[in-house]
C-alpha positions in Angstrom: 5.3 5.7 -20.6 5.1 7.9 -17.8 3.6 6.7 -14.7 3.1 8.5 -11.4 3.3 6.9 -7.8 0.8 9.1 -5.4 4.0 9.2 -2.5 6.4 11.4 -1.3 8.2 7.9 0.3 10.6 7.3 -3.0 11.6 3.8 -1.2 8.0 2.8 -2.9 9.3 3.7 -6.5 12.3 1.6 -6.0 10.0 -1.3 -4.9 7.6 -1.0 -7.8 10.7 -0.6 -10.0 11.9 -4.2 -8.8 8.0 -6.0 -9.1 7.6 -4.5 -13.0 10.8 -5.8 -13.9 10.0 -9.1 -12.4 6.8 -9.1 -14.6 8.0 -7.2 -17.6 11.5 -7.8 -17.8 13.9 -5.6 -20.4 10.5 -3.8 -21.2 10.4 -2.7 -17.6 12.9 0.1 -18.8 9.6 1.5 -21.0 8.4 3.0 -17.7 9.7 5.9 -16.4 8.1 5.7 -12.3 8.0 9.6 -10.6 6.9 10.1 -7.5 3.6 12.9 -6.5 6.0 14.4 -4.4 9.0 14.4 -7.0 6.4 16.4 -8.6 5.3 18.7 -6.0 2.0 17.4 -5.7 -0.2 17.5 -2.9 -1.3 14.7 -0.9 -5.3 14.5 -0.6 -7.3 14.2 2.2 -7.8 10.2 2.8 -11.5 10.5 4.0 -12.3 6.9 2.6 -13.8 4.5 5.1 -12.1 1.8 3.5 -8.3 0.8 2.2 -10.1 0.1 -1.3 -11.5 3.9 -1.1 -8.4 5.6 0.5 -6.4 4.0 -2.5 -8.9 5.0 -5.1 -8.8 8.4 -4.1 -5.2 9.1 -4.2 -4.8 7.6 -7.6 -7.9 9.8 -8.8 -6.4 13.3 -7.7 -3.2 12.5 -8.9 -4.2 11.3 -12.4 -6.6 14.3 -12.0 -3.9 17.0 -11.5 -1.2 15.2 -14.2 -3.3 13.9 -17.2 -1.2 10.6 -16.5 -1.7 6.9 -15.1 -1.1 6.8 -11.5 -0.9 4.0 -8.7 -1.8 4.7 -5.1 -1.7 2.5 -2.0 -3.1 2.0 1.0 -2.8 -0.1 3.9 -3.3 -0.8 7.7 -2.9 -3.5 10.7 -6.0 -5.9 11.4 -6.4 -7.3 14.4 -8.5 -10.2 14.6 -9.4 -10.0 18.6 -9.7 -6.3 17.6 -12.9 -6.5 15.1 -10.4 -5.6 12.5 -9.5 -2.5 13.7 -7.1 -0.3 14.0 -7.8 -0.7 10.1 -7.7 2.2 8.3 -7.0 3.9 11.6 -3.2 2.4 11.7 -1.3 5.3 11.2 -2.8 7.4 13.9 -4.5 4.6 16.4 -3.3 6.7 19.7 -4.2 9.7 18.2 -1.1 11.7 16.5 -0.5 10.5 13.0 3.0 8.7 12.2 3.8 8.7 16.2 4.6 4.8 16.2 6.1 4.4 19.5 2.4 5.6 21.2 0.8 3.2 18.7 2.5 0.2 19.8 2.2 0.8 23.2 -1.5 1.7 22.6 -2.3 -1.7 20.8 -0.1 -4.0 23.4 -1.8 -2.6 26.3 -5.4 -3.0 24.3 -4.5 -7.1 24.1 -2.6 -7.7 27.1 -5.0 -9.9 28.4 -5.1 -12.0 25.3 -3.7 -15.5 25.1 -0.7 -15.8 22.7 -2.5 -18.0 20.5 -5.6 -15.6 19.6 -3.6 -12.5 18.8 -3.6 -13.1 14.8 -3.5 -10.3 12.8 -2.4 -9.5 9.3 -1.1 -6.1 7.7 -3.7 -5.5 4.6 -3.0 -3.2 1.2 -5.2 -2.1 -1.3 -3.1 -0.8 -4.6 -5.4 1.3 -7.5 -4.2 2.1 -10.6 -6.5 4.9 -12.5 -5.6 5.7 -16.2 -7.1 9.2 -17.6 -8.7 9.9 -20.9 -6.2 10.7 -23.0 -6.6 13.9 -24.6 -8.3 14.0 -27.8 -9.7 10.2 -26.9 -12.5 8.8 -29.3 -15.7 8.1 -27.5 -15.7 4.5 -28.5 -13.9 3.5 -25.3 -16.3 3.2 -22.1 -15.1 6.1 -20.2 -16.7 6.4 -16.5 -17.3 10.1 -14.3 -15.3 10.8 -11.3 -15.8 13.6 -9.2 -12.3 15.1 -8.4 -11.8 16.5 -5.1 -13.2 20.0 -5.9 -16.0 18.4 -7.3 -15.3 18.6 -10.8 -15.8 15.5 -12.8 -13.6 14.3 -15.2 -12.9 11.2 -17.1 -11.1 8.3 -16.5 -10.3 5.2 -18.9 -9.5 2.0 -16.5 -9.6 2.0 -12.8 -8.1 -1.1 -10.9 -7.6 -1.9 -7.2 -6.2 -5.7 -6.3 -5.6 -6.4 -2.2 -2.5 -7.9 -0.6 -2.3 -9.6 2.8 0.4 -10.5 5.4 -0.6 -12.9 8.0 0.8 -13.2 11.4 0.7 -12.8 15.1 1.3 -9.9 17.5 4.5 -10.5 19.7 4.3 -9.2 23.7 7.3 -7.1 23.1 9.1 -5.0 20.1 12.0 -6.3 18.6 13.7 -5.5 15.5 15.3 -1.8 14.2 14.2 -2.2 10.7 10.9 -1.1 9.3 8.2 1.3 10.9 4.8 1.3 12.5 4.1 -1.8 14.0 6.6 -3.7 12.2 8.5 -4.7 15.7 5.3 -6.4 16.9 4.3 -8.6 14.2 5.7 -11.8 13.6 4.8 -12.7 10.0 3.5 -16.0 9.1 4.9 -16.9 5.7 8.8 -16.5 6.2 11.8 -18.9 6.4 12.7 -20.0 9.9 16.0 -18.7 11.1 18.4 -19.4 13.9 17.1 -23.0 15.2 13.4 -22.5 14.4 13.1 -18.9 15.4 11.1 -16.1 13.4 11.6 -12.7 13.0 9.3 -10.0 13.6 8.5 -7.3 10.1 11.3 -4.9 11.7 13.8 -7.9 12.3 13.7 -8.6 8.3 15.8 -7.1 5.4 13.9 -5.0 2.6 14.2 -7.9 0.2 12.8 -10.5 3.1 9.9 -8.1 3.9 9.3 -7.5 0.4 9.0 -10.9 -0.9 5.9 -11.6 1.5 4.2 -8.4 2.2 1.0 -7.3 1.7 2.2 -4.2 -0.7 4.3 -6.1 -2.7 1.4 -8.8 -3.3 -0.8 -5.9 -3.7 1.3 -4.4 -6.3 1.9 -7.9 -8.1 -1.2 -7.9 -8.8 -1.2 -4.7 -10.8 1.6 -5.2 -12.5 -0.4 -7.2 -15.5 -2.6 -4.0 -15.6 0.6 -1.8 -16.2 1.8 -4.4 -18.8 -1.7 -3.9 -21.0 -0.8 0.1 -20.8 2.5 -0.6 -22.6 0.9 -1.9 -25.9 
């Protein structure tokens, strides 16, 4: 079975690789992952108000444009003092998307006034998986409308979106190399305790540390059943 990831970051394939083969074992090999990018696809314009609808809406188009299942994620930084923002606003929260450096030092200068003890946050992920009507399909199976983004409907078979969350707080200071966006900044809560009692921040962890406790791999867990049922 063919299954697309809506990404042109192949690190995500490897990671979703490494969860279905936690979940699925030796059938994990059934699954052949590509990447939207791998296969030249464009990415859509993520004009959902929410992680839930951003996520949607790239699994849609790409399910649209290949005929196949696709997963999408997306996800943000919540901070609590914050009202939740900069939410789905992560990415580009000082106002020039990807440019981490400015949205660090945007966010530390927004709470620098804030006492250590209220600057909890937590990253959040919402992961879809939409599965197309297969060509030819009977119409005994409850099919549902979706408007694709020229506003054509077509027809989808399952749709699916499961949430992930990483507690923690947000540090004075960046430390760590690893990661990116606000990785150096946030101090997750659910991690072992290293060097005497200290904890690392998201950028200060291996792959495999980060992995085990963030919010996309929890996200992705929890499709992982969903891509199981496809198999049989």
């Amino acid at each position: 079975m063919k299954l697309v990831v809506a990404t042109h970051n192949e690190g995500k394939l490897v990671e979703i690789r490494r969860i279905l083969e936690e979940r699925l074992g030796a059938d994990a090999d059934r699954v052949e992952l590509v990447s939207a990018g791998g296969l030249g696809l464009p990415d859509p314009v993520e004009d959902g108000v929410t992680f839930q609808e951003n996520a949607l809406l790239k699994a849609r188009d790409v399910a649209r444009r290949t005929g196949l299942p696709a997963i999408a994620d997306d996800s943000g930084l919540i901070v609590d003092v914050m009202g939740n923002a900069p939410g789905i606003l992560s990415a580009r929260w000082a106002g020039v998307h990807g440019d981490d450096a400015a949205n660090n030092a945007l966010l530390l200068a927004q709470i620098e006034d804030i006492p250590d003890a209220k600057r909890t946050a937590r990253f959040r992920c919402a992961a879809a998986l939409v599965v197309p009507e297969a060509p030819g399909a009977s119409g005994e199976t409850a099919f549902a409308d979706v408007a694709d983004s020229a506003g054509a409907p077509y027809r989808i078979a399952e749709e699916i979106v499961e949430t992930g969350e990483m507690p923690g707080v947000i540090i004075r200071e960046p430390r760590g190399e690893h990661g990116f966006g606000y990785d150096p900044l946030f101090v997750p809560d659910d991690q072992s305790r290293h060097d005497g009692g200290a904890t690392l921040t998201s950028a200060e962890m291996t792959p495999a540390e980060k992995n085990a406790i963030s919010h996309r791999g929890k996200a992705l867990r929890a499709l992982a059943p969903a891509v199981e049922r496809l198999l049989r």
